[in-house]
NUPATOR-168130 format. One record per residue (C-alpha): residue number from 0; residue in three letters; x, y, z. Coordinates in Angstrom, 3 decimals, padded with zeros to 6 digits, m for minus. Layout:
site pos NUM code ala u X v Y w Z;
...
***
This chain:
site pos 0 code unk u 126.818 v 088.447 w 070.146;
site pos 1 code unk u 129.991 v 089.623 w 071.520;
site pos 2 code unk u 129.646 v 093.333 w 071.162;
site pos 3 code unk u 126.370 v 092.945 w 072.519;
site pos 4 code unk u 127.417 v 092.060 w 076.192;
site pos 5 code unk u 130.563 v 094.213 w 075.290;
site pos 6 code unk u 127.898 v 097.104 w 075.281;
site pos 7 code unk u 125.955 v 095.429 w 078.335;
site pos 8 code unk u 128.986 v 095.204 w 080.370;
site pos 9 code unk u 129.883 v 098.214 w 079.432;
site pos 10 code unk u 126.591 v 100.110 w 080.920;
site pos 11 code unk u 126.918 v 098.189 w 083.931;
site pos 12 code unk u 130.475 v 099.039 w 084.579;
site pos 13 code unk u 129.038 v 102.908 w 084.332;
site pos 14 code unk u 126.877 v 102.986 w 086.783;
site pos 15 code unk u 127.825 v 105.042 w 089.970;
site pos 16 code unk u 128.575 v 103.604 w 092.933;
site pos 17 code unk u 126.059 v 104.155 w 095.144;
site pos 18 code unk u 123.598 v 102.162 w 092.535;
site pos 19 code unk u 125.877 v 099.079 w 093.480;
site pos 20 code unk u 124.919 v 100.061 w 097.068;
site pos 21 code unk u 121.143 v 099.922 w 096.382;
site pos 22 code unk u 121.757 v 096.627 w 094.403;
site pos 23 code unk u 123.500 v 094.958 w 097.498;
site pos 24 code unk u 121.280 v 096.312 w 099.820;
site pos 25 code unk u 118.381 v 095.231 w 097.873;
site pos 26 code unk u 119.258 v 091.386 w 097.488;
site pos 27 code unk u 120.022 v 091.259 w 101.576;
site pos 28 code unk u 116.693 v 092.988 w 101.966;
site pos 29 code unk u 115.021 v 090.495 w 099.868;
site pos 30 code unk u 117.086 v 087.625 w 100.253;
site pos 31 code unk u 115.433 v 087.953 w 103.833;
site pos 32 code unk u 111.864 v 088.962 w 102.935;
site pos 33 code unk u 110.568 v 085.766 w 104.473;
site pos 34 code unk u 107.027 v 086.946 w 105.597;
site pos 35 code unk u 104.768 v 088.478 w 103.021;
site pos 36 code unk u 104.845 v 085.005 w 100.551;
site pos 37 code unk u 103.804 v 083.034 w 103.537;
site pos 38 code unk u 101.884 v 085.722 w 105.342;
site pos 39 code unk u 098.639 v 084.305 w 104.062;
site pos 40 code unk u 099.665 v 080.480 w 105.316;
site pos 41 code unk u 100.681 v 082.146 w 108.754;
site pos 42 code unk u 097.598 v 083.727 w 109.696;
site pos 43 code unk u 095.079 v 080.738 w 108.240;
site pos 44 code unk u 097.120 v 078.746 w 110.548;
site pos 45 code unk u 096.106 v 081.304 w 113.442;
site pos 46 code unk u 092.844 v 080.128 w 112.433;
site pos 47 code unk u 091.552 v 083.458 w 110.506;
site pos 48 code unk u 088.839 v 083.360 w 108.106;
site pos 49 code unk u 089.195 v 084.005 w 104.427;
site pos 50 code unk u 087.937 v 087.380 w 104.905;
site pos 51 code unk u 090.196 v 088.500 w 108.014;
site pos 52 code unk u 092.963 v 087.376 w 106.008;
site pos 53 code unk u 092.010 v 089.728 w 102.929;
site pos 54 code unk u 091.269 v 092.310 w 105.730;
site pos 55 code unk u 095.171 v 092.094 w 107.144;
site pos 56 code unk u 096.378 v 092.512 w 103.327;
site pos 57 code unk u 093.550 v 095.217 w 103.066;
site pos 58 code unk u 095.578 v 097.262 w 105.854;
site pos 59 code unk u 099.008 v 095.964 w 104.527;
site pos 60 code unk u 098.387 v 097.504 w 101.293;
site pos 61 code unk u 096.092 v 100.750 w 102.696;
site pos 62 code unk u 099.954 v 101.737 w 104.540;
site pos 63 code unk u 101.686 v 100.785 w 101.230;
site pos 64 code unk u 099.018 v 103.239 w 099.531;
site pos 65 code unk u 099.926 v 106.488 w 102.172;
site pos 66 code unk u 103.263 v 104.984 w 102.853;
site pos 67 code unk u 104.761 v 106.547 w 098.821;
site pos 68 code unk u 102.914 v 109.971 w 099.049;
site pos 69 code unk u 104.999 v 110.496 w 102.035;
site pos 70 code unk u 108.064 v 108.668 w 101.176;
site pos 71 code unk u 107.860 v 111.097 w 097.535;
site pos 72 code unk u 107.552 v 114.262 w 099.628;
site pos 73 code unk u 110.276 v 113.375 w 102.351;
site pos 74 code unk u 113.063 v 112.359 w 099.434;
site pos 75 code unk u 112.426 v 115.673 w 098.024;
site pos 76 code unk u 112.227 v 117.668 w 101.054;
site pos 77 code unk u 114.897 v 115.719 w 103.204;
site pos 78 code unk u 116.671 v 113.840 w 100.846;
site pos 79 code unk u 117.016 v 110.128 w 099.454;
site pos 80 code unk u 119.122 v 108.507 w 101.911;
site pos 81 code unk u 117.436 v 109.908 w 105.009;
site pos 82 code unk u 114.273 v 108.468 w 103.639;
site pos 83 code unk u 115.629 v 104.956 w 102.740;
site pos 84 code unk u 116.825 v 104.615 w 106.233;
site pos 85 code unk u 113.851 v 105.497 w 108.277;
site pos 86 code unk u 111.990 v 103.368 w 105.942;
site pos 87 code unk u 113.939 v 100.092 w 106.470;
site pos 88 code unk u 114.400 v 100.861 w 110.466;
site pos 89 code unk u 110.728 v 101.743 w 110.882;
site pos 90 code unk u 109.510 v 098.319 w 108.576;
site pos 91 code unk u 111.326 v 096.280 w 110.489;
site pos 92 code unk u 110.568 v 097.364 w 113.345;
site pos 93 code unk u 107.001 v 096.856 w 112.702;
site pos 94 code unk u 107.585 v 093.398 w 111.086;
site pos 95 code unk u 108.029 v 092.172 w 114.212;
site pos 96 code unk u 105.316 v 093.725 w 116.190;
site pos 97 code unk u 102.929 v 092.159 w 113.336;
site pos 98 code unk u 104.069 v 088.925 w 114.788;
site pos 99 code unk u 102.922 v 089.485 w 118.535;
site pos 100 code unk u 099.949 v 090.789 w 117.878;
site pos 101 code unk u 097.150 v 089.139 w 119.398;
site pos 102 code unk u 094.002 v 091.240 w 119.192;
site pos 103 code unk u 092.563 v 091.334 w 115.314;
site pos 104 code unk u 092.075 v 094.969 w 115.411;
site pos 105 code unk u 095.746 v 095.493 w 116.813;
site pos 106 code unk u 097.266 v 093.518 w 114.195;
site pos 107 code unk u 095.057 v 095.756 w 111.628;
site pos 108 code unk u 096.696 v 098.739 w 112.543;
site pos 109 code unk u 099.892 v 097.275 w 113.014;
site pos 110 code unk u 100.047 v 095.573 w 109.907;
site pos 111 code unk u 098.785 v 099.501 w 108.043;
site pos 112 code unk u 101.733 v 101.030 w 110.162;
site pos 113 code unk u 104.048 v 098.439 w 108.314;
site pos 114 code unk u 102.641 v 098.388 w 104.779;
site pos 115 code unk u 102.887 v 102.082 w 105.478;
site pos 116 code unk u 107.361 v 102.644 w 106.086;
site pos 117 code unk u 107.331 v 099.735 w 103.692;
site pos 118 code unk u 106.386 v 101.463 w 101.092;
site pos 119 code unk u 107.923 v 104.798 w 102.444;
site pos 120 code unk u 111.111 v 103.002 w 100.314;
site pos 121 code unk u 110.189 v 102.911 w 096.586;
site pos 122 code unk u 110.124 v 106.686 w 095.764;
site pos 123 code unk u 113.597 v 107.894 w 097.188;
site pos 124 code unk u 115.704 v 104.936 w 096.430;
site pos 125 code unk u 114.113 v 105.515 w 092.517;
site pos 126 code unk u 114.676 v 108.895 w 092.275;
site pos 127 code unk u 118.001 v 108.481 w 093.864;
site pos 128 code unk u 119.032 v 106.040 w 090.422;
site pos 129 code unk u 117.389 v 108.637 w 088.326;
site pos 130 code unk u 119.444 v 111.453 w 090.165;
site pos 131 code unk u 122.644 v 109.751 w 089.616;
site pos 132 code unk u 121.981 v 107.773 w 086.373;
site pos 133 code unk u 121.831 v 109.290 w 082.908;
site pos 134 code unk u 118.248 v 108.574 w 080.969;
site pos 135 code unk u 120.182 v 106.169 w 078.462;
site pos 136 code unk u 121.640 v 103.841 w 080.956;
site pos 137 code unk u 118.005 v 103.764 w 083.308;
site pos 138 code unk u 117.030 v 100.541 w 082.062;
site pos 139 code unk u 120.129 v 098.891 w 083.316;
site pos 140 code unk u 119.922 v 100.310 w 086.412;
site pos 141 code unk u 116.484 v 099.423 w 087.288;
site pos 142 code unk u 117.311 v 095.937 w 085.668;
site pos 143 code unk u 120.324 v 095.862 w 087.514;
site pos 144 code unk u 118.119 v 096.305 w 090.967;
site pos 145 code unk u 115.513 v 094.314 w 089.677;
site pos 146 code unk u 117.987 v 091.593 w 089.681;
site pos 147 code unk u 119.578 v 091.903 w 093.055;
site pos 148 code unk u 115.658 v 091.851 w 094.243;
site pos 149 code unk u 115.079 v 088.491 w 092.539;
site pos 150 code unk u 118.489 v 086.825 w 093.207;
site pos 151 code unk u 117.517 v 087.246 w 097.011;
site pos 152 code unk u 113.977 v 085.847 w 096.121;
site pos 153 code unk u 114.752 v 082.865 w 094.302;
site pos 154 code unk u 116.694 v 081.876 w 097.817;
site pos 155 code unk u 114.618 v 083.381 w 100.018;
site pos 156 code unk u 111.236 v 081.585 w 100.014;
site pos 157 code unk u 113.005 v 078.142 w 099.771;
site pos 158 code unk u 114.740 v 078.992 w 103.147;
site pos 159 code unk u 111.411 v 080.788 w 104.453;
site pos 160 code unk u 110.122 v 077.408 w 103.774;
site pos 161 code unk u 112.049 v 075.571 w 105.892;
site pos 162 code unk u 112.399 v 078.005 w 108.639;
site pos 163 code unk u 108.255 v 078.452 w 108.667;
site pos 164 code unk u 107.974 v 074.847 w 109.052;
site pos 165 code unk u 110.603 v 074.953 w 111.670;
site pos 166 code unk u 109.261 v 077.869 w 113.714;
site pos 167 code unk u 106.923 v 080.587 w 111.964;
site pos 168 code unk u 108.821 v 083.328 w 114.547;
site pos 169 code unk u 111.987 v 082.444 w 112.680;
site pos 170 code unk u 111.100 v 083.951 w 109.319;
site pos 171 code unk u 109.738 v 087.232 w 110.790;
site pos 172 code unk u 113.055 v 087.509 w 112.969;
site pos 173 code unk u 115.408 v 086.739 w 110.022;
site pos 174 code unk u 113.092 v 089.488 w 107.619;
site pos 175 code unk u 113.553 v 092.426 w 110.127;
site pos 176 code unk u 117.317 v 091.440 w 110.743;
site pos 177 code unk u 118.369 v 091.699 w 107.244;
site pos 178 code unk u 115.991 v 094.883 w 106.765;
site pos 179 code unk u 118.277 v 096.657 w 109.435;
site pos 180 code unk u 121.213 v 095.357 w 108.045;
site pos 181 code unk u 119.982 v 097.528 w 104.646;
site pos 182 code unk u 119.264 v 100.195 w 106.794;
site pos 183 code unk u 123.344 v 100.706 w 108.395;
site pos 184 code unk u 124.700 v 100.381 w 104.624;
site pos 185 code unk u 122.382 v 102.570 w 103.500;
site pos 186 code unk u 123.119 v 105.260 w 106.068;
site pos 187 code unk u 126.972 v 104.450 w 105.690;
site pos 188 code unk u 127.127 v 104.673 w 102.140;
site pos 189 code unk u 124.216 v 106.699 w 100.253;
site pos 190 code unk u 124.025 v 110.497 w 099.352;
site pos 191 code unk u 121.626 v 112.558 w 100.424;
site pos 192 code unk u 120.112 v 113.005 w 096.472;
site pos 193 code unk u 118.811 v 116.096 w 095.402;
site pos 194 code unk u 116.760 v 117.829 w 097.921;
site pos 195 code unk u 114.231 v 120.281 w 095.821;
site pos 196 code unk u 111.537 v 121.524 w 098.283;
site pos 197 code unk u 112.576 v 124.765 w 100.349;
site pos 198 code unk u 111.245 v 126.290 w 103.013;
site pos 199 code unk u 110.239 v 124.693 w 106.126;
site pos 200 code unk u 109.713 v 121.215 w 105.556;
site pos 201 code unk u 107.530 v 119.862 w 107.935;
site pos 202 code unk u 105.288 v 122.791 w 107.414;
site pos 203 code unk u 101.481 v 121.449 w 106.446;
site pos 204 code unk u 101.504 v 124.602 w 104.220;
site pos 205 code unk u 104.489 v 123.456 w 102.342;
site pos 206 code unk u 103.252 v 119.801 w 102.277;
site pos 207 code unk u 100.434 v 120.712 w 101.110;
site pos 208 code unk u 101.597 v 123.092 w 097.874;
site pos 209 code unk u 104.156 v 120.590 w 097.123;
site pos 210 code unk u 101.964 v 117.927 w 096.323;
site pos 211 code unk u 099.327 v 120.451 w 094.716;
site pos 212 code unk u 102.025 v 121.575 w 092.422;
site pos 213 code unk u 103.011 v 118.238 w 091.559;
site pos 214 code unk u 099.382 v 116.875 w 090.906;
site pos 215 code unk u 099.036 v 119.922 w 088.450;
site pos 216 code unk u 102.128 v 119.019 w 086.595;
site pos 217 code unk u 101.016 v 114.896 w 086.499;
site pos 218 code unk u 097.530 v 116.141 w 085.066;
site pos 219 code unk u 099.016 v 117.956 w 082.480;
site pos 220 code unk u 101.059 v 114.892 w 081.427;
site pos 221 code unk u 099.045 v 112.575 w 079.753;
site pos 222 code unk u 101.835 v 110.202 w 078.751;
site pos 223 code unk u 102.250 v 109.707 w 083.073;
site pos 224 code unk u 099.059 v 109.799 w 083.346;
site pos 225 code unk u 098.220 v 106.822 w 080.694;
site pos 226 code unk u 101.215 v 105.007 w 082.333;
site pos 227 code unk u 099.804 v 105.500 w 085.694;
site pos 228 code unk u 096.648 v 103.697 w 085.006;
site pos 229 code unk u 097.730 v 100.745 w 082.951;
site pos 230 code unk u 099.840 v 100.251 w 085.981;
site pos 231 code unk u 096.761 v 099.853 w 088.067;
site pos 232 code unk u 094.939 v 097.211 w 086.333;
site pos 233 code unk u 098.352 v 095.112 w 085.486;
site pos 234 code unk u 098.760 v 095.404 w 089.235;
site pos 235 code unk u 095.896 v 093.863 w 090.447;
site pos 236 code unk u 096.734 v 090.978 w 088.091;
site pos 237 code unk u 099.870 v 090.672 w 089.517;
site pos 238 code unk u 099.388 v 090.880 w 093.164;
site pos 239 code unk u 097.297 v 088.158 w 092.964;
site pos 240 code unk u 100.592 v 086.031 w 092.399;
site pos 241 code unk u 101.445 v 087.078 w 095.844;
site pos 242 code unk u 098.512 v 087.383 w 097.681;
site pos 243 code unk u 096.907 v 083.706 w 095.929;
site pos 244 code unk u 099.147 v 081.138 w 094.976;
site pos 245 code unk u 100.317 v 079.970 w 098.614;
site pos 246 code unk u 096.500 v 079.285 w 098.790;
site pos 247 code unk u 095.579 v 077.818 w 095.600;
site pos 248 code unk u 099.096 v 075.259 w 095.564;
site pos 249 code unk u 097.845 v 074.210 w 099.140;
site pos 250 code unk u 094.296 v 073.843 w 097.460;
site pos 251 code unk u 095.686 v 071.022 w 095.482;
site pos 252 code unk u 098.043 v 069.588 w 097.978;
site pos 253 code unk u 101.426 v 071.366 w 096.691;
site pos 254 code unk u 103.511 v 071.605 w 100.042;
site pos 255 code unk u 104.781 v 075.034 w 101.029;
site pos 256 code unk u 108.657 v 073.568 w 100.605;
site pos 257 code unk u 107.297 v 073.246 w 096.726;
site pos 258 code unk u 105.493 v 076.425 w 096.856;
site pos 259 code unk u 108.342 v 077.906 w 097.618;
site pos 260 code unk u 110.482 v 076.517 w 094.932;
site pos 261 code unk u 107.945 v 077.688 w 093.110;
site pos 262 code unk u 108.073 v 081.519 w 094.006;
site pos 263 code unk u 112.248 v 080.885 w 093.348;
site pos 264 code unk u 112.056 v 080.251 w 089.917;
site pos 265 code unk u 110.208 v 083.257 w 089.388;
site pos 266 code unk u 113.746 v 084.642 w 090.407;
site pos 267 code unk u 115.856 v 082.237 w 089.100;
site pos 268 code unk u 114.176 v 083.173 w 085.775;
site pos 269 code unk u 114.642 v 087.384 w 086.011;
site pos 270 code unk u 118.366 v 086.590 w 087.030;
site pos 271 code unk u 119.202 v 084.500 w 083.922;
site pos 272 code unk u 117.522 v 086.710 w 081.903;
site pos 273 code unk u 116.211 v 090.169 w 082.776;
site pos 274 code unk u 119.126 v 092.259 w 082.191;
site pos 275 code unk u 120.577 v 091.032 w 078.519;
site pos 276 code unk u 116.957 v 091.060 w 077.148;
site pos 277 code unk u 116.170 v 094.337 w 078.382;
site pos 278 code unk u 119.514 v 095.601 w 077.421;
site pos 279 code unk u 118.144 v 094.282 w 074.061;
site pos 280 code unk u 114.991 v 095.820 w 074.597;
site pos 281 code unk u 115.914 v 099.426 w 075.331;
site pos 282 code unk u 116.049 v 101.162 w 072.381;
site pos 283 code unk u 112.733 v 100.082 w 071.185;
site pos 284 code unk u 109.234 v 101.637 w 071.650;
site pos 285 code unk u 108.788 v 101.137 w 075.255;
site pos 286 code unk u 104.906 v 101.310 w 074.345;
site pos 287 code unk u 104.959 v 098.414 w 072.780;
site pos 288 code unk u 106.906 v 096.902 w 075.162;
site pos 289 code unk u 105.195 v 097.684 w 078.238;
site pos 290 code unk u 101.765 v 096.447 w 076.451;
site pos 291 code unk u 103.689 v 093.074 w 075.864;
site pos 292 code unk u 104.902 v 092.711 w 079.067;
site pos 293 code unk u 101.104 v 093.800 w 080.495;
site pos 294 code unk u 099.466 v 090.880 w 078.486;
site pos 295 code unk u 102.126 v 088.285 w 079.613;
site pos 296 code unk u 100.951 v 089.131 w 083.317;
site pos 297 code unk u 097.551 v 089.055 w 082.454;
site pos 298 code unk u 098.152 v 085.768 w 080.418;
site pos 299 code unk u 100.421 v 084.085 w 083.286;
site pos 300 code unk u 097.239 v 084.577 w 085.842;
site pos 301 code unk u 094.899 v 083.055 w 083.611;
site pos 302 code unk u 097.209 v 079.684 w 083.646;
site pos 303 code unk u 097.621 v 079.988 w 087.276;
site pos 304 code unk u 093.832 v 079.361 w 087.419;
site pos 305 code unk u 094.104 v 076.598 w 084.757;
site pos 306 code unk u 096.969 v 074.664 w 086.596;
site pos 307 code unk u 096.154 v 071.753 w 088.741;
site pos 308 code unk u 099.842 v 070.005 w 088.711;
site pos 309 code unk u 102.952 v 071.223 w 089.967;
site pos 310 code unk u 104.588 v 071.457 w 086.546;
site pos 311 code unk u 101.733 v 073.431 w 084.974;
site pos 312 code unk u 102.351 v 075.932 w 088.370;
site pos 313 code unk u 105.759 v 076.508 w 086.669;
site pos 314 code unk u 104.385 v 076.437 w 083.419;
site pos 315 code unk u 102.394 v 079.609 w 084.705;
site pos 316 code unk u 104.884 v 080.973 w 086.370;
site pos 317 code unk u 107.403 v 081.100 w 083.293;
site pos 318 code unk u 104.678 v 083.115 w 081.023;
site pos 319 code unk u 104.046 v 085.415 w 084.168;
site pos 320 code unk u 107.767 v 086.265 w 084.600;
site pos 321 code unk u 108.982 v 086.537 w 081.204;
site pos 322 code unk u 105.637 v 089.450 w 081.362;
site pos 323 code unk u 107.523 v 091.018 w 085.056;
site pos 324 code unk u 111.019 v 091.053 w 083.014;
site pos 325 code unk u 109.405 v 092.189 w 079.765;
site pos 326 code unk u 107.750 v 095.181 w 081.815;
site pos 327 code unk u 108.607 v 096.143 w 085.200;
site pos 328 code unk u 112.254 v 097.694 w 084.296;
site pos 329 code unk u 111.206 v 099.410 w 081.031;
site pos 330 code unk u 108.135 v 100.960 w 082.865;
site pos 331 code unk u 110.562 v 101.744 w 085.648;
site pos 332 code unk u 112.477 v 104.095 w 083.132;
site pos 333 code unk u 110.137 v 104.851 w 080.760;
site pos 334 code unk u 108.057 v 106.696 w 084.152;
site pos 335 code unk u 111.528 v 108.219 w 085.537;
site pos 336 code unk u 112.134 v 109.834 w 082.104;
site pos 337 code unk u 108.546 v 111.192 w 082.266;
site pos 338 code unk u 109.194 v 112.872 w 085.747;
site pos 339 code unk u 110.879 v 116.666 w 085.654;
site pos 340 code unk u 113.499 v 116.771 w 087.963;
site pos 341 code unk u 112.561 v 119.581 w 090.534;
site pos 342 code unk u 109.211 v 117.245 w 091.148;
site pos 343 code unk u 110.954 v 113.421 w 091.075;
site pos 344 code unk u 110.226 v 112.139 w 094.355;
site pos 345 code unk u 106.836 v 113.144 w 094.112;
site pos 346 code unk u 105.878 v 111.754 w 090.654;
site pos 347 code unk u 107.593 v 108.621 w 092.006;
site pos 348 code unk u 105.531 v 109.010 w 095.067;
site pos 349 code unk u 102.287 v 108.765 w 092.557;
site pos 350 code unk u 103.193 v 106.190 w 090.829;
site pos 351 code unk u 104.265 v 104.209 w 094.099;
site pos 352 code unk u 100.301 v 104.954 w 095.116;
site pos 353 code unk u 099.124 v 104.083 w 092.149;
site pos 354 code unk u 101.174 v 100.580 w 092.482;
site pos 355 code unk u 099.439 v 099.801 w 096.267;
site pos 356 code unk u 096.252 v 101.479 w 095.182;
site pos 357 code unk u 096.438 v 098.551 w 092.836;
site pos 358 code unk u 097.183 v 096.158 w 095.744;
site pos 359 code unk u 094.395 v 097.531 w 097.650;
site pos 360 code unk u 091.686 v 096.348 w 094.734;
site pos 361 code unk u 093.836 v 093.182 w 094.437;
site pos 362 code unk u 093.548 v 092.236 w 098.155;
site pos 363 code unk u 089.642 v 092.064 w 098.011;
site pos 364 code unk u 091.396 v 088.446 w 095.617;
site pos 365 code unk u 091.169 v 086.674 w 098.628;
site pos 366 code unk u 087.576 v 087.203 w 099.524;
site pos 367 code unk u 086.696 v 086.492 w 095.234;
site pos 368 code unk u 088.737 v 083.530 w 095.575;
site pos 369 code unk u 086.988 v 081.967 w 098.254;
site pos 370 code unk u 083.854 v 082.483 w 096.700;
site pos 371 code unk u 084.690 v 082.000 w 092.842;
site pos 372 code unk u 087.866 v 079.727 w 093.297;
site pos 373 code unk u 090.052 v 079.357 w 090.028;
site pos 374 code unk u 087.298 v 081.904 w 088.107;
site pos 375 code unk u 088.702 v 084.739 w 089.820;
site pos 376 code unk u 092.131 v 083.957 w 088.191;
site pos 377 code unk u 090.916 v 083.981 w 085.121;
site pos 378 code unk u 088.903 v 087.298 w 085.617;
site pos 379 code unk u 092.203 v 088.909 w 087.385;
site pos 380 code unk u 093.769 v 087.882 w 083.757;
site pos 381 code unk u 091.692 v 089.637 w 082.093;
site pos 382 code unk u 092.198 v 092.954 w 083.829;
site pos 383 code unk u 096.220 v 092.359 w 083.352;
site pos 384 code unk u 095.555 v 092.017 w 079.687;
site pos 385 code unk u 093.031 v 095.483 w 079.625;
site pos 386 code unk u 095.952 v 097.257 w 080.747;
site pos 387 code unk u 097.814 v 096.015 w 077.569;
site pos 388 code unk u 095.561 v 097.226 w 075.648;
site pos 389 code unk u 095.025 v 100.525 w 077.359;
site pos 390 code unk u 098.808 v 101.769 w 077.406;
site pos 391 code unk u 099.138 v 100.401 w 074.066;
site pos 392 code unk u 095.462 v 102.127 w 071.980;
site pos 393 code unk u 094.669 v 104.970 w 074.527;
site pos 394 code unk u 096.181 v 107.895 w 072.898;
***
């Protein structure tokens, strides 16, 4: 036991510095994400039907889907940092425009615009680790990030909590503030990462060859390619989590100070945990451990539909994120490993797509929920577990 977290200490005290950047950054950024779990309470109490809040999501998640195939091209072409910055200025800058919006079809394309420079954030800051950190210390690093994310979540809702019932202004305020906050480290301290596409950048010529060439090259990968469809089933199981369970814990008259307790220990869990086990975990057949973690997801959404008490809520919740620990950070490196280094940004850029593609189809949850109720958990399940089975037989 002792030379085990010898060796896990020892990875993490290898990491480069700017990954401790991205890990601070990442639990302010999170630490204030107060809107999106309460997004769906917010607008039902602006009186919106079930369907005009799936259609807000909808656009939420159509930006997120555009917002990585320019996010991959830009940290290639202009470099990490530059990217991560007008990401986190532009999202928060949006975040709060969401909030005044009164018209429906303004806060539709307001609410694409930020799911959009949201998501502009995922492929640079990834290929940024996998510029600076070496394939056999990935899984630490993503873990690493993956726990800074979750330490700021399993605070973060409770205090959303409070500060929604307080004043529902308050928790888009204190999401953009912290956002910009990321945005001056960032800037201050980040390289530029590897900048591989020449020429003139912002030429629709270039654009256009660059992400030709790098389709070609995903194509002709069938391991990415595998990967990047399990990842779209598991997703739509899991963004259900996010886009369902403030609305089925209200259903059976869970407060939203529980609910947001809740949503912690979903964090409290990946920061006990996450990074031994997948330090544990990383020298076996990621596979196998991806179609684990894929079935756990699936699994952890079929309880959410059985639960009916607040302890069986965080009954489902434990099998759900011992699936997200289990598989997010291998299948974080196991895709970066895939990706050849001249093309990085991009093949993160696809798989970034592939992940809001996913919460595209899983947004339509809303509208099945109000017309199947607790059956559409169960069905969501059952995709999360098809993706197990997919990575793990589809050869």
């Amino acid at each position: 036991m002792y030379h085990f977290f010898q060796s896990l200490a020892t990875d993490i005290r290898g990491l480069p510095r700017s990954v401790y950047v991205l890990v601070l950054g990442q639990f302010m950024n999170r630490f204030g994400a107060f809107v999106y779990p309460f997004l769906t309470l917010f607008l039902e109490q602006k009186d919106f039907s079930m369907g005009k809040i799936g259609g807000v999501l909808a656009a939420i998640s159509l930006g997120n889907f555009f917002g990585p195939m320019a996010g991959g091209y830009l940290a290639d072409a202009i470099g990490r940092r530059n990217t991560i910055v007008l990401s986190l200025v532009s999202s928060a800058l949006s975040l709060i425009a969401m909030y005044y919006c009164q018209q429906y079809i303004v806060l539709l394309l307001v609410a694409t615009c930020y799911g959009f420079f949201n998501f502009l954030f995922g492929p640079p800051a990834n290929a940024l680790v996998a510029d600076l950190v070496p394939e056999e210390k990935r899984i630490t690093a993503f873990a690493m990030l993956r726990l800074a994310i979750n330490a700021g979540f399993a605070a973060g809702p409770m205090v959303a909590g409070i500060l929604f019932l307080y004043d529902p202004a308050l928790i888009f305020y204190g999401d953009a503030v912290t956002t910009l906050a990321f945005a001056v480290l960032a800037f201050a301290s980040l390289p530029h990462g590897l900048r591989t596409i020449s020429g003139r950048v912002s030429s629709p010529k270039v654009i256009i060859k660059s992400w030709w060439d790098a389709a070609i090259d995903v194509a002709r990968n069938p391991r990415f390619s595998q990967f990047l469809v399990a990842c779209l089933l598991m997703g739509i199981a899991f963004s259900q989590v996010f886009n369902l369970l403030a609305l089925t814990t209200q259903r059976f008259g869970i407060s939203p100070r529980t609910y947001g307790i809740i949503m912690g220990f979903n964090g409290l869990l990946i920061i006990l945990i996450e990074v031994p086990l997948t330090h544990w975990m990383k020298n076996w057949n990621p596979v196998r451990v991806l179609a684990a973690g894929y079935a756990l997801i699936g699994l952890g959404c079929i309880a959410f539909g059985l639960a009916r008490e607040t302890e069986w809520f965080f009954v489902a919740m434990g099998v759900f994120t011992l699936g997200e620990i289990v598989a997010l950070p291998i299948g974080m490196a196991y895709s970066s490993n895939l990706a050849p280094e001249a093309l990085r940004g991009r093949y993160f850029g696809f798989r970034g797509m592939t992940w809001a593609l996913s919460g595209l189809i899983g947004s339509a949850g809303v509208w099945a929920y109000g017309h199947l109720g607790s059956n559409w958990w169960h069905i969501s399940g059952a995709i999360g577990v098809t993706a197990a089975v997919y990575i793990r037989y589809r050869r």
